[in-house]
C-alpha positions in Angstrom: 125.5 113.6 106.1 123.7 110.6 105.2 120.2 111.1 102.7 117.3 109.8 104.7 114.1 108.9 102.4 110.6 108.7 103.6 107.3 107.9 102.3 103.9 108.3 102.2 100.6 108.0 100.9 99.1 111.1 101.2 96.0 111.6 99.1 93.4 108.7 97.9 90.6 109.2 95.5 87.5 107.2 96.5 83.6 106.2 95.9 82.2 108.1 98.4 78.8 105.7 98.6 81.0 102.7 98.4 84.6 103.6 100.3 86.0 101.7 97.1 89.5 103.4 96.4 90.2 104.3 92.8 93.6 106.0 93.0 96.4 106.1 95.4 98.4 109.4 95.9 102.0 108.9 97.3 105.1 111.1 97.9 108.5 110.2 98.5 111.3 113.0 100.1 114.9 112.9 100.1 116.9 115.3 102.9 120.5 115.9 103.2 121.3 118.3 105.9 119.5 121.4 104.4 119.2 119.8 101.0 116.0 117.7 100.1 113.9 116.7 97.1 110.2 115.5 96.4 108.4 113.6 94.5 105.0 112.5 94.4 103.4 109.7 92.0 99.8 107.6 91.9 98.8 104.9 91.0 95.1 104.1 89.5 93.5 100.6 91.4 91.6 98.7 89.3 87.9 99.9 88.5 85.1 99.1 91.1 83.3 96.0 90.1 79.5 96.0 90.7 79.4 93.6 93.4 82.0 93.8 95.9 83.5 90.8 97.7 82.9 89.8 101.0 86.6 90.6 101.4 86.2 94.3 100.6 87.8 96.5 102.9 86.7 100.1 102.6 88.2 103.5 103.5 87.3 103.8 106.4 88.9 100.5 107.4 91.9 100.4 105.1 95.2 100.5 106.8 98.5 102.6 104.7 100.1 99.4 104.3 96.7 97.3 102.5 96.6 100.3 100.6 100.6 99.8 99.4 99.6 96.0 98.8 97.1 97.1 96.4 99.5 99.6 94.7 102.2 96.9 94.4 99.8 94.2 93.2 99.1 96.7 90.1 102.9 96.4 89.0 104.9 93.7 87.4 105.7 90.8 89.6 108.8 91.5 91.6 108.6 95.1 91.0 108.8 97.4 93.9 107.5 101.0 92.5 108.1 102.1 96.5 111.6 100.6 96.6 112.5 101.8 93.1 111.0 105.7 93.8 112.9 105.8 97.2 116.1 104.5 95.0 115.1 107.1 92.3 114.9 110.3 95.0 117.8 108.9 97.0 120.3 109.2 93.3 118.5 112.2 92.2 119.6 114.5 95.9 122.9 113.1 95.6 123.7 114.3 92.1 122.2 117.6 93.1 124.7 117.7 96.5 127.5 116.4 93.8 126.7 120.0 91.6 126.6 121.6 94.6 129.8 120.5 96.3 131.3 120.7 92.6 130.5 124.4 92.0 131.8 125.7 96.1 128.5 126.4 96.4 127.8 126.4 100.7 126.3 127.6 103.6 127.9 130.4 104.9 128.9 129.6 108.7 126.6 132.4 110.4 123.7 131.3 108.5 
């Protein structure tokens, strides 16, 4: 089978008077057949400034993928901590599946 990798941001932390997101919670799973793995990270947004800008969008309006723009935007130019942590899950499963296929380790068939 082939490993299939999702994501998601599951969790933010947040002003509650403002809707200003501090932190971003995400998770990213790996699944082979009956085989999977997860991992979850976050990533801290830069601190609330006393005045927000007239671009502000708050929690209540922000959309999963403005929130990943302001995770990425945190990182090195050109670096992809989504791309790399789907990358990093995907190679972690299949050396797990490689141990596993290694030792005879299966499924028995009336299982």
């Amino acid at each position: 089978m082939a490993i299939t990798v999702t994501q998601e941001i599951y969790k933010v932390e947040r002003n509650p008077n403002t809707g200003y997101i501090k932190k971003v919670f995400y998770r990213t799973t790996a699944v082979d057949g009956d085989q999977s793995l997860v991992r979850e990270g976050f990533t801290d947004l830069p601190q609330e400034p006393e005045t927000l800008p007239d671009t502000f969008v708050a929690f209540d309006s922000a959309t999963e993928e403005q929130v990943k723009t302001w995770v990425l935007s945190q990182w090195p130019e050109g670096e992809d901590v989504f791309a790399q942590e789907q990358e990093n899950v995907r190679w972690i499963l299949q050396k797990k599946l490689d141990l596993i296929s290694a030792s005879g380790e299966t499924t028995p068939p009336w299982a």
